[in-house]
Structures are given as C-alpha cells and as structure tokens.
LUMDRENLUM-987508 format. One line per field, with one value per residue (C-alpha): residue number from 1; x, y, z. Coordinates in steps of 0.2 Angstrom, whole numbers, plus 5000, padded with zeros to 4 digits. Example, Ala and Ser with C-alpha at 12.3 -4.5 7.8 and 13.67 -1.06 7.14 Angstrom:
num = [1 2] .
x = [5062 5068] .
y = [4978 4995] .
z = [5039 5036] .
***
This chain:
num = [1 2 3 4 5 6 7 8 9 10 11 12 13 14 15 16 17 18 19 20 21 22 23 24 25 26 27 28 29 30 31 32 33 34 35 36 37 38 39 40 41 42 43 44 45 46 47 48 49 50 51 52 53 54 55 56 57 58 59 60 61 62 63 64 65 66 67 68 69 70 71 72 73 74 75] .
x = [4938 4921 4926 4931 4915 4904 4908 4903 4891 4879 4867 4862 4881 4885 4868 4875 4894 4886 4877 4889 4903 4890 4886 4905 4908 4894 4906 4918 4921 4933 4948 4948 4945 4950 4944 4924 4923 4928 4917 4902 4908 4905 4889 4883 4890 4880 4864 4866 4870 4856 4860 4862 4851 4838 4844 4861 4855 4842 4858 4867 4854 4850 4868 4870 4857 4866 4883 4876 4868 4884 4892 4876 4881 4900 4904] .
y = [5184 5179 5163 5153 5157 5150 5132 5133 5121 5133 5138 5155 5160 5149 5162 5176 5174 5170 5186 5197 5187 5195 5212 5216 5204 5214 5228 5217 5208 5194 5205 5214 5199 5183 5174 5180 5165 5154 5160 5159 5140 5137 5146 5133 5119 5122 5125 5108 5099 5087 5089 5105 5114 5127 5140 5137 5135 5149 5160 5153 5156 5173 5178 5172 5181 5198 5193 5188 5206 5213 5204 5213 5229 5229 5218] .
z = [5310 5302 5292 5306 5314 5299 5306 5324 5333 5338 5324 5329 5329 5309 5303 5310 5304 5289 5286 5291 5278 5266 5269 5269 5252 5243 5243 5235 5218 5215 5211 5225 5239 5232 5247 5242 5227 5243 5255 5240 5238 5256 5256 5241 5251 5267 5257 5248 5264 5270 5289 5293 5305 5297 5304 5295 5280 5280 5285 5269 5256 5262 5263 5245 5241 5247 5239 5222 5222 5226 5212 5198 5204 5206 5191] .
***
C-alpha cells in the first residue's frame, strides 16, 4: 500500500510514504522481506536525484537512516 505512494507528485505525501516504508522495514531484515533491499535502492535513488523537491529528499535520507538502524540490530 506504501510503495506506490513513494512516487506521488505531491511531496508531503512522497516524505510521508517514505517514512512509514521505514519504521515497518526496521523490524525487518532481508530474509524476512525481500522487497526491503528494493525499497533501500529507491531510497538511495531519490537522494542522489538532482531534482527532487527537498522535502522528498529529506524523507529519503531520514528514512534510511531508520532502516540502516534496523539492519545493525536485526542482522
């Protein structure tokens, strides 16, 4: 329900979508959700992307922030 909402036009909604990807992937490793090393992918293409809004990118960073975290603790 959450991935597709990571490509919306509206920014607030991308950040949000985003965040919320995260706090349920921070429960979750590789084995168990195949879809998170995806979902990471994505996160590292929107930070890297010239034109996204701030917002956007702000969500990404932080929300891999809070899956990388996840991964220390779960690995």
């Amino acid at each position: 329900m959450l991935e597709p909402l990571t490509s919306e036009r509206v920014d607030f909604v991308r950040q949000g979508a985003m965040l919320a990807l995260s706090m349920i992937l921070i429960q979750h490793n590789d084995q168990m959700a195949p879809k998170s090393s995806r979902i990471r992918k994505n996160f590292d293409k929107i930070i890297g992307e010239k034109h996204e809004g701030p917002l956007t990118k702000f969500g990404a960073i932080l929300a891999q922030g809070i899956v990388n975290a996840g991964l220390f603790f779960f690995s």
